[in-house]
N, C-alpha and C positions, 0 to 999 in steps of 0.2 A: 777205353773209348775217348775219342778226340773229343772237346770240350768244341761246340758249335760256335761259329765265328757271327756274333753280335753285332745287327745291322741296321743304321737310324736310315731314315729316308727323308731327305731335305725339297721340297717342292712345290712348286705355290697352286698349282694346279691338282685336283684330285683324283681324275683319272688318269693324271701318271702314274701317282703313287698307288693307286690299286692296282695298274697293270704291273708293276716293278715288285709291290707284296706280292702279286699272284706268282712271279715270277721265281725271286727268293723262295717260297714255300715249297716250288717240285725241285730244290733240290738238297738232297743230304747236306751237312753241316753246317746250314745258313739260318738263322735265327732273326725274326725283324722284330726289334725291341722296340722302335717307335715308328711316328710319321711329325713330320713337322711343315708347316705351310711356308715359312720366311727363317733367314738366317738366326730374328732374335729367339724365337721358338726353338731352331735348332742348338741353341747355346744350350740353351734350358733344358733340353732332353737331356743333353751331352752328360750337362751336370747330374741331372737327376739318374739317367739311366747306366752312364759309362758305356758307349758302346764299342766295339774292335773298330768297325768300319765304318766311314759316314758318304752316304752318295748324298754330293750336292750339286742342287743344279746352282745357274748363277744369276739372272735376273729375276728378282721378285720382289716384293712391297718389303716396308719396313725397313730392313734390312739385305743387304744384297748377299750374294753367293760369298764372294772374295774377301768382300770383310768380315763375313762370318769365318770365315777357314781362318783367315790369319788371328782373328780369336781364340779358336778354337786352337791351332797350332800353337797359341802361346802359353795357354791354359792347359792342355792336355796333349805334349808333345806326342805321344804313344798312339795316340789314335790317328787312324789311317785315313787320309780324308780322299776320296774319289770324285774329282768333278764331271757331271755326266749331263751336258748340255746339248741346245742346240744352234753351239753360237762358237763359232772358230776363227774370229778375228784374232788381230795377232796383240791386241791389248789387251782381253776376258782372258786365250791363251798365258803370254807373261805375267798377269796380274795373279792368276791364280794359282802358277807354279810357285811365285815368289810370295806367295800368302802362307804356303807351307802345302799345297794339294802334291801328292804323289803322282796321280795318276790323272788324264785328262781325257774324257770320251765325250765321240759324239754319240748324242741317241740315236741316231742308226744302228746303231752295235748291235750283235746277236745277244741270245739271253746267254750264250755257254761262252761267249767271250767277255761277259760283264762277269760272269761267274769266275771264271779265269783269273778277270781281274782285280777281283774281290780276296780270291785266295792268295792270289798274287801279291799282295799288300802286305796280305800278315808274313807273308817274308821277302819284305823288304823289296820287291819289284817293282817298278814303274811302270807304266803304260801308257802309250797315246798312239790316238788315234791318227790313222795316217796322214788326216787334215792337219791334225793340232804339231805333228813332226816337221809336215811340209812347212808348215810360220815360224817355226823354231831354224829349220833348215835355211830359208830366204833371211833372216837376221842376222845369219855368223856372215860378218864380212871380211872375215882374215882371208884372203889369196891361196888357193888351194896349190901352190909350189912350195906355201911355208912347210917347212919342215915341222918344228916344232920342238927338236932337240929333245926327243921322246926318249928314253932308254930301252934295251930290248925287256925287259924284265915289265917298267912300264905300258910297252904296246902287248906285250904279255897282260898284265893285268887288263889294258884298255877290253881286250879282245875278249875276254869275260866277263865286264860290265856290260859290253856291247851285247852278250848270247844274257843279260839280265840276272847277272848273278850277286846277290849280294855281297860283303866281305865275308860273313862269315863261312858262305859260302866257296867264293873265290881262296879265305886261306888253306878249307881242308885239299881243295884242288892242287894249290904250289904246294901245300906243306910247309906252309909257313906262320904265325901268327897273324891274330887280326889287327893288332896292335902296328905290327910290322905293313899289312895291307892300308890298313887306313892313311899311314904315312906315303906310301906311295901312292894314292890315288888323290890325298891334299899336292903333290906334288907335279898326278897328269891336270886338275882340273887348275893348276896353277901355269902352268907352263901350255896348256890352250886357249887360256884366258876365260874360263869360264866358270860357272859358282855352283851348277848344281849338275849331278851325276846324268841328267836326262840331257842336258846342251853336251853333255861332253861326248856322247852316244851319238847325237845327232851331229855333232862336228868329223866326230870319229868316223860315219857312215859317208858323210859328204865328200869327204878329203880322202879316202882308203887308207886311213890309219894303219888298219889292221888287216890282217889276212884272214 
């Protein structure tokens, strides 16, 4: 039996986090190890409790969302941090991708697509919500004729990051090492000009990278 995926809850408000525990509880292998009101509280689960997954929202006292992630990301790279707010400007967006957040939801989101996207983490997927892709999508400003001097192997790779697949995932696909994957993928987010696998997705979707 699969070991349940361990889940803090970051938010300064209390009847979110009771509606978001009630949530996590109806479903199989979701486990809620803490609640935490402000980022410096969330540090301090993190440590105390070690959890898989951390939903953080991102404005609240004390400590904010985005500095706590980029804490927490330098402190305990392993753990999945999920920001799930209700705030989609394109600064709280950047800010919290670049803190180290995986994923970035709005709370609108259904309960079985936060689930999704919980599970989704522990391998290695990203997620954002349609709002937080459209701020990602309006900031690439390279001219959609560039080419990009992509290889086929390359827009091969791109085209499975894009369906959200990790490397390890993506090697058993070509049948290739991951070692060998990871090199080509430092070489599409290098040759699009861009630094993390979620821009390279949203470039790749804007521009018709890939088929």
């Amino acid at each position: 039996m699969e070991k349940p995926i361990r889940v803090l809850l970051v938010d300064d408000h209390a009847v979110v986090r009771s509606g978001l525990g009630a949530v996590l509880l109806s479903y199989d292998g979701l486990e809620l190890v803490g609640e935490a009101s402000n980022g410096k509280e969330a540090i301090e689960l993190c440590e105390k409790y070690k959890p898989d997954v951390v939903l953080m929202d991102l404005l609240m006292p004390e400590m904010d969302g985005v500095a706590a992630t980029a804490v927490i990301h330098e402190k305990w790279p392993d753990m999945r941090i999920i920001v799930l707010t209700s705030y989609k400007e394109k600064e709280m967006v950047e800010g919290a991708l670049k803190a180290g957040a995986m994923s970035y939801l709005i709370k609108n989101v259904s309960a079985d697509d936060l689930v999704v996207a919980i599970r989704g983490a522990m391998a290695g997927q990203p997620r954002l919500s349609p709002e937080a892709a459209q701020v990602l999508i309006q900031e690439i400003k390279k001219p959609a004729e560039q080419s990009y001097d992509l290889t086929e192997r390359e827009k091969e790779i791109l085209a499975l990051m894009v369906e959200g697949l990790p490397n390890n995932a993506i090697a058993e696909r070509l049948i290739v090492s991951q070692s060998t994957v990871k090199f080509h993928v430092s070489n599409i987010l290098s040759k699009l000009g861009v630094t993390t696998r979620t821009e390279a997705v949203a470039l790749a979707l804007k521009h018709n990278l890939v088929r």
